[in-house]
C-alpha positions as CSV (number, residue, x, y, z in Angstrom):
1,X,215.8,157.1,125.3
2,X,214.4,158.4,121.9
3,X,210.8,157.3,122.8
4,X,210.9,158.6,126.7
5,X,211.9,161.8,124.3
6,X,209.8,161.8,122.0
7,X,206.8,161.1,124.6
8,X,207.9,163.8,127.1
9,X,207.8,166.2,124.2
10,X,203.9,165.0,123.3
11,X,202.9,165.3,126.8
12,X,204.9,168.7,127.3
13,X,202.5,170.5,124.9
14,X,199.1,168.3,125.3
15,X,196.8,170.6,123.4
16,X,198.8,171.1,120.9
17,X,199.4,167.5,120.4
18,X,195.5,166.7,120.8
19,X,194.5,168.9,118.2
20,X,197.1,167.8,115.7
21,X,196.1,164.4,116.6
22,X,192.4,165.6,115.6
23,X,193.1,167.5,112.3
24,X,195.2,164.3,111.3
25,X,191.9,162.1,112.2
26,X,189.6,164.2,110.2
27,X,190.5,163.3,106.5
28,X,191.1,159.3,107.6
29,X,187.6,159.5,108.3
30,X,186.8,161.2,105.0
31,X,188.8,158.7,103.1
32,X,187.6,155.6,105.7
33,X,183.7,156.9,105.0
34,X,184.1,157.5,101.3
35,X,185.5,154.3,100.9
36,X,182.3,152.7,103.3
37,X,179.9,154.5,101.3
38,X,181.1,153.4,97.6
39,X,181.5,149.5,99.0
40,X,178.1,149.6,101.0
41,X,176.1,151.0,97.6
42,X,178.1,148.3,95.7
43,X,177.9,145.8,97.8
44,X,173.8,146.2,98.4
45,X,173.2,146.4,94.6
46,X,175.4,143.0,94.1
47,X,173.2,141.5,97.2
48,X,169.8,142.5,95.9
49,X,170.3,141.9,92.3
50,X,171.8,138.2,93.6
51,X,168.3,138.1,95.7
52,X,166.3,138.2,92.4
53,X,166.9,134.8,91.8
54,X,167.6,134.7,88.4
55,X,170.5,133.4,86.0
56,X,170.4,136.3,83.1
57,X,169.4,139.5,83.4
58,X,168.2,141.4,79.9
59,X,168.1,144.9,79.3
60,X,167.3,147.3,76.2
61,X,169.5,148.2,73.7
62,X,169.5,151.6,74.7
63,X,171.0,150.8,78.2
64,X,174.8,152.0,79.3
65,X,176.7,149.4,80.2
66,X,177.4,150.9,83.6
67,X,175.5,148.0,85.5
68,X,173.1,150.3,87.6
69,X,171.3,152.0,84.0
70,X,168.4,150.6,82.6
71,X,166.8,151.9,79.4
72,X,163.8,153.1,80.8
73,X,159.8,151.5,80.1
74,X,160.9,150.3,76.8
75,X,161.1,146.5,76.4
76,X,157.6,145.1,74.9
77,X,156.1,142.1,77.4
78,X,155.6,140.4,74.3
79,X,159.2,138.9,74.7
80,X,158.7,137.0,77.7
81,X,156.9,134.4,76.6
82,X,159.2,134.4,73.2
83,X,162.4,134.1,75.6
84,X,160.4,131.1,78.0
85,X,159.8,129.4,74.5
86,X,163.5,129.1,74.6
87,X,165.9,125.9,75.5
88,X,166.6,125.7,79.0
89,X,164.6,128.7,80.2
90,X,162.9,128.2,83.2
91,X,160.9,131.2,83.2
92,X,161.5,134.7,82.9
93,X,160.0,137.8,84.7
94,X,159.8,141.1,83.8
95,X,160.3,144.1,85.7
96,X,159.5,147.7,85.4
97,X,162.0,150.3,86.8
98,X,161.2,153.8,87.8
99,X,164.1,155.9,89.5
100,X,162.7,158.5,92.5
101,X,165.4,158.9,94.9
102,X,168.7,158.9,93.9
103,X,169.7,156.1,94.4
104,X,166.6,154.1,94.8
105,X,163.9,152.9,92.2
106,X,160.3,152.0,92.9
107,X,159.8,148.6,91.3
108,X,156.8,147.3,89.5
109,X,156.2,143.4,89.8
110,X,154.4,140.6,89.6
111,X,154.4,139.1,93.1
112,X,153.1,135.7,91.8
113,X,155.7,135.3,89.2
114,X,158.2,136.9,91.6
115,X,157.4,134.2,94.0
116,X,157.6,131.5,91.6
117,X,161.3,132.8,90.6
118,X,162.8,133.2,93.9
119,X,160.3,131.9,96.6
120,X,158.7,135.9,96.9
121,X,159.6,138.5,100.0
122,X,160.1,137.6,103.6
123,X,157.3,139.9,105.4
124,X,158.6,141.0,108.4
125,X,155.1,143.1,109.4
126,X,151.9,143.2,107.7
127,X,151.1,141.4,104.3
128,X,151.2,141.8,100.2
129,X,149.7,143.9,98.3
130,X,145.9,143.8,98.8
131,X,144.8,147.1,96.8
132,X,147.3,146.7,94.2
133,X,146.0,150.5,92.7
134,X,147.2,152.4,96.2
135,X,149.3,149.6,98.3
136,X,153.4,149.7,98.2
137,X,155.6,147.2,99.8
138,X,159.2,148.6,101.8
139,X,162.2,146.8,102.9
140,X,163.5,147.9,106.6
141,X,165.9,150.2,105.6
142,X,163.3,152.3,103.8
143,X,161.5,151.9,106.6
144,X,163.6,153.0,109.2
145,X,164.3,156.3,106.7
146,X,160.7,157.4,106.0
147,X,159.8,156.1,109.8
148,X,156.9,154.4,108.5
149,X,155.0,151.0,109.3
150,X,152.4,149.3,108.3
151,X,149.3,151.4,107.5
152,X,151.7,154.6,107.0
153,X,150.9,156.8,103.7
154,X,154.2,158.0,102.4
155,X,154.6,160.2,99.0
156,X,156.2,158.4,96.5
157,X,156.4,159.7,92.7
158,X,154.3,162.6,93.8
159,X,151.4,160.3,95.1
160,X,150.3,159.1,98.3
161,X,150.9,155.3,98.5
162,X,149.8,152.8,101.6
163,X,152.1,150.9,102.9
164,X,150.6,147.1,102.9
165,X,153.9,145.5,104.4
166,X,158.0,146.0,105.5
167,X,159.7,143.1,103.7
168,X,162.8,142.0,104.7
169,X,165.2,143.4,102.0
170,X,168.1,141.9,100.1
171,X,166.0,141.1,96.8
172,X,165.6,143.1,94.0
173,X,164.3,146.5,95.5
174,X,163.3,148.6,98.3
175,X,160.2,149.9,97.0
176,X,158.0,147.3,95.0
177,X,154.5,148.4,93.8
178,X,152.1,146.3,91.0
179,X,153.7,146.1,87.9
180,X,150.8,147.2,86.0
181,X,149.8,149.8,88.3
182,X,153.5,151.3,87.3
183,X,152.9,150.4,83.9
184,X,149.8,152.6,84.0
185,X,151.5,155.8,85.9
186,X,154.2,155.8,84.1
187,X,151.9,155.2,80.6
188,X,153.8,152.1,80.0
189,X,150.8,149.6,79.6
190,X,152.8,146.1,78.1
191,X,156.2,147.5,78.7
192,X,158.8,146.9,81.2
193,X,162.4,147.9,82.0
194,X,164.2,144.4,82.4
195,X,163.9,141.0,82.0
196,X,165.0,138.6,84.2
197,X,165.7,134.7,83.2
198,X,165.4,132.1,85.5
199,X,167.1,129.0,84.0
200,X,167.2,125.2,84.5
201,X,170.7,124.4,85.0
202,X,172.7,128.0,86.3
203,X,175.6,126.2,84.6
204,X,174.3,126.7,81.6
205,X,174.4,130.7,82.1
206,X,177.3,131.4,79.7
207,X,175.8,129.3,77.3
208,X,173.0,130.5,76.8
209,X,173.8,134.5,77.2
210,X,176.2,133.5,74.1
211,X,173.0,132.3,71.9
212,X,170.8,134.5,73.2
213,X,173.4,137.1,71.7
214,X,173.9,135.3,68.3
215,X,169.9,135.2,67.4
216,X,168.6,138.2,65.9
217,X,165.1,138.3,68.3
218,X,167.4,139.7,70.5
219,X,169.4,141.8,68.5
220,X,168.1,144.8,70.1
221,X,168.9,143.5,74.0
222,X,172.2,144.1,76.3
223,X,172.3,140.5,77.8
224,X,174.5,139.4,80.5
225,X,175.1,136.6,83.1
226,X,174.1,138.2,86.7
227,X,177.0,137.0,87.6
228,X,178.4,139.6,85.2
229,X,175.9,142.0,85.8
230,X,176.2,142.2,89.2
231,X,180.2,142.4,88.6
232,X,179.5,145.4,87.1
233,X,178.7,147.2,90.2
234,X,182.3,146.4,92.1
235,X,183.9,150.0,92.8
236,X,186.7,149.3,90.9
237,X,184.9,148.9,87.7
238,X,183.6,152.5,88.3
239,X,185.8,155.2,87.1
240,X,184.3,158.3,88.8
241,X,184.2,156.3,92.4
242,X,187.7,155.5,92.1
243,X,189.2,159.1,90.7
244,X,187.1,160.9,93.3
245,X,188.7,158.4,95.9
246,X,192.0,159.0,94.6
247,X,190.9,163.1,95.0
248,X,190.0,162.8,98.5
249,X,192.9,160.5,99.4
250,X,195.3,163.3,98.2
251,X,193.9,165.6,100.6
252,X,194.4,164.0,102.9
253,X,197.7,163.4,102.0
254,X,198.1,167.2,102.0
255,X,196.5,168.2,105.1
256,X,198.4,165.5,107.2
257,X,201.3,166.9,105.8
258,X,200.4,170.6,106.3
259,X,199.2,169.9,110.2
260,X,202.5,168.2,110.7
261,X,204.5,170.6,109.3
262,X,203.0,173.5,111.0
263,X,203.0,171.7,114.5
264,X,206.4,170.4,114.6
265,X,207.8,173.3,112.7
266,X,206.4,175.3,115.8
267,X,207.4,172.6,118.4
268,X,211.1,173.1,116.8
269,X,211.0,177.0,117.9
270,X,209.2,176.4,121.1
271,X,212.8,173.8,122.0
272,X,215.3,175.7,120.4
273,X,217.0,175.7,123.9
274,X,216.1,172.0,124.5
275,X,217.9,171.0,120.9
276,X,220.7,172.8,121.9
277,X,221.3,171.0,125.6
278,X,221.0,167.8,123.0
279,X,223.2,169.2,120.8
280,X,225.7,170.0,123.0
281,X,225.6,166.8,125.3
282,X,226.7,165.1,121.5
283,X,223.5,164.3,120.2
284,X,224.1,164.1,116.3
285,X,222.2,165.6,113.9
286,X,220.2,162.2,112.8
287,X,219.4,162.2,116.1
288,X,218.3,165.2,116.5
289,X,215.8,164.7,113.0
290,X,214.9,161.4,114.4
291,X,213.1,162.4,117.5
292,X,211.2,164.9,115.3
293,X,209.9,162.5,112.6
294,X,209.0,159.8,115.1
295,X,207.1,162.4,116.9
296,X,205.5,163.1,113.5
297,X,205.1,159.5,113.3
298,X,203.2,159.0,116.9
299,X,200.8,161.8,115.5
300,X,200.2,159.9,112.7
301,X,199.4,156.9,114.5
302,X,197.1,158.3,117.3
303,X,195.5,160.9,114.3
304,X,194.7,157.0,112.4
305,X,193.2,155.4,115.2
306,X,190.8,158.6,115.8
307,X,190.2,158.3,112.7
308,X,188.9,154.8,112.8
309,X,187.0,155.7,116.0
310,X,185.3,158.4,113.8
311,X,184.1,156.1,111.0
312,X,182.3,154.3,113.4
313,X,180.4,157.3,114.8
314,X,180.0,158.9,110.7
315,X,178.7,155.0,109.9
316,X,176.2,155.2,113.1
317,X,174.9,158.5,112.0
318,X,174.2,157.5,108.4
319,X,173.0,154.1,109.5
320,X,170.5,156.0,111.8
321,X,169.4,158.6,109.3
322,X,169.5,157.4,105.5
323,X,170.1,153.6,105.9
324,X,168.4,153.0,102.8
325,X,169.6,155.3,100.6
326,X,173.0,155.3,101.7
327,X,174.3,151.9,103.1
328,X,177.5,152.9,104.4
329,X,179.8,149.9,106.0
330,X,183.0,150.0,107.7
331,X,186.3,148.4,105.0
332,X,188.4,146.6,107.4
333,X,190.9,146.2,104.7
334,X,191.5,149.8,104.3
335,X,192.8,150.3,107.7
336,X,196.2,149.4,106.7
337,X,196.2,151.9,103.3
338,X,194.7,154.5,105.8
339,X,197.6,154.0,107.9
340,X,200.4,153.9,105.4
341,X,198.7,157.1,103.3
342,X,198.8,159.4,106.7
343,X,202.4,157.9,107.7
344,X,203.1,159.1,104.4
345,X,202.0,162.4,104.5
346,X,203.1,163.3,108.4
347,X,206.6,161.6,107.7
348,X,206.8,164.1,104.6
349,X,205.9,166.9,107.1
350,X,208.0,166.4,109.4
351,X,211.1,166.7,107.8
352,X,211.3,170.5,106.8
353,X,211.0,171.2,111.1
354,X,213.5,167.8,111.2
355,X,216.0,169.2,109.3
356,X,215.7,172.7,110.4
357,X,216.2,171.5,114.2
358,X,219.4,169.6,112.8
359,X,220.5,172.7,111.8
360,X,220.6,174.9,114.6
361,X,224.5,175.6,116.2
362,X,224.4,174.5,119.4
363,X,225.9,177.5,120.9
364,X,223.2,179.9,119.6
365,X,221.1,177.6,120.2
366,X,221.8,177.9,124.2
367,X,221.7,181.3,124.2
368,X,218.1,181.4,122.2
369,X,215.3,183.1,124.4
């Protein structure tokens, strides 16, 4: 009986109920894409710092330890062959960084030692670099963004660049030009950003980041496993991601409850008369609350599952228009916390107009106009 209740009441007022319904939906999308966006960066940085290849990753002393800083042009090339010299390196390769797009870097590199380290880039069109002074390599995504192909000029650090082939992405960067041409724009020559360590035996990481840190050559060096590196960039390891999260996921909080409230306070004056028939024919004042906070509750639900919907659309649209520089995917596991946080908040609504319709005297309540 409840549900046919509580049903009858949703379908009584249909516009009403839709756009509560939508105003609910709304900030689970926010929290549902927020959440999307934070994983999707995290999760591509992880994959393409995985796809170098390498077992260490070495950076200047000058670096944050946030995983995504680098110290700038800084390290001399000089140490490369110091750090090859050294038991159970394989090789080591050296990279320079140069941040343009927020939060994309143009990478300089060596495509021959790149390819020794990792096999080099899958081509999907065209080929490498063949005028290493003017000729850029992009993954898809970058691509897709800057609607370029092969032959395309595109304007990268305030210079026109041709694009000599769309790789397939998932190692190291996005946008990879000749190291030394970088090293040369960016007056670098003999410098780089990082150095990357490619060893024997990848059981023998730990190892040898912990004598790496004990000898005094590389006093001056952050040094880390990439499995530790790459750690680094989980969301819960970032403070800001996860307080602005929290932020966003109490609004949301707040608006469910401020929709519900609003809407079945409303609803409560639009059935004064109905309450008091149910009143009168016995129905108890938990019952009376009851049929209002699971109608608060349906809302919930339906305003959830819109909001779900919507994260698909919001993931489409990014996908479509910045899919390199914003990777956004869809968090399967946050359904459920979706859920729960706008149960929370429309339960919490709900019972001001409950309690008020529990309230009401039956006789008055019959007589209400």
């Amino acid at each position: 009986m409840t549900a046919r209740l509580v049903w009858e009441n949703l379908k009584h007022k249909p516009m009403r109920s839709l756009l509560s319904v939508l105003l609910i939906g709304v900030p689970v999308t926010l929290v549902l894409s927020l959440v999307g966006l934070s994983h999707g960066l995290s999760e591509d940085a992880q994959t393409r710092a995985r796809g170098v290849g390498a077992d260490i990753i070495m950076r200047g002393a000058s670096t944050s330890k946030v995983a995504i800083s680098f110290s700038g042009t800084t390290i001399n090339e000089k140490y490369i062959g110091l750090i090859e010299q050294y038991p159970h390196v394989k090789m080591a390769l050296g990279v320079v960084v140069k941040p343009v797009e927020l939060p994309l870097n143009v990478m300089g590199v060596d495509l021959a030692e790149f390819s020794r380290m990792n096999g080099g880039f899958t081509y999907l069109h065209g080929v490498p670099l063949q005028d290493p002074d003017n000729d850029v390599l992009i993954d898809k995504y970058y691509a897709a963004q800057r609607h370029a192909q092969v032959g395309s000029t595109l304007t990268i650090m305030g210079r026109p660049w041709r694009v000599s082939g769309i790789i397939q992405g998932g190692k190291l960067a996005r946008i990879v030009v000749d190291k030394k041409r970088l090293q040369f724009l960016e007056s670098a020559n003999g410098k780089v950003s990082v150095i990357y360590v490619k060893l024997d035996n990848p059981a023998l990481a730990d190892q040898v980041v912990e004598e790496l840190r004990k000898d005094e050559n590389w006093a001056d060096f952050n040094i880390d496993t990439m499995e530790a590196f790459t750690s680094m960039f989980s969301v819960n390891n970032i403070e800001q991601v996860r307080i602005f999260t929290y932020v966003v996921i109490g609004i949301g909080v707040l608006i469910g409850f401020a929709v519900v409230c609003l809407s079945m306070y409303m609803a409560v004056l639009q059935r004064t008369r109905e309450i008091g028939i149910l009143k009168s024919l016995g129905g108890s004042n938990s019952f009376i609350l009851r049929i209002v906070v699971i109608e608060a509750l349906t809302l919930g639900l339906f305003g959830t599952v819109l909001g779900i919907l919507m994260s698909y659309g919001a993931c489409w649209v990014i996908g479509a228009l910045v899919p390199a520089s914003i990777p956004m995917i869809i968090v399967y596991s946050w359904w459920p916390i979706a859920l729960v946080i706008t149960l929370a908040g429309t339960g919490l609504g709900s019972l001001y107009p409950g309690l008020s319709a529990a309230r009401h005297d039956p006789i008055e309540a019959l007589a209400y106009e």
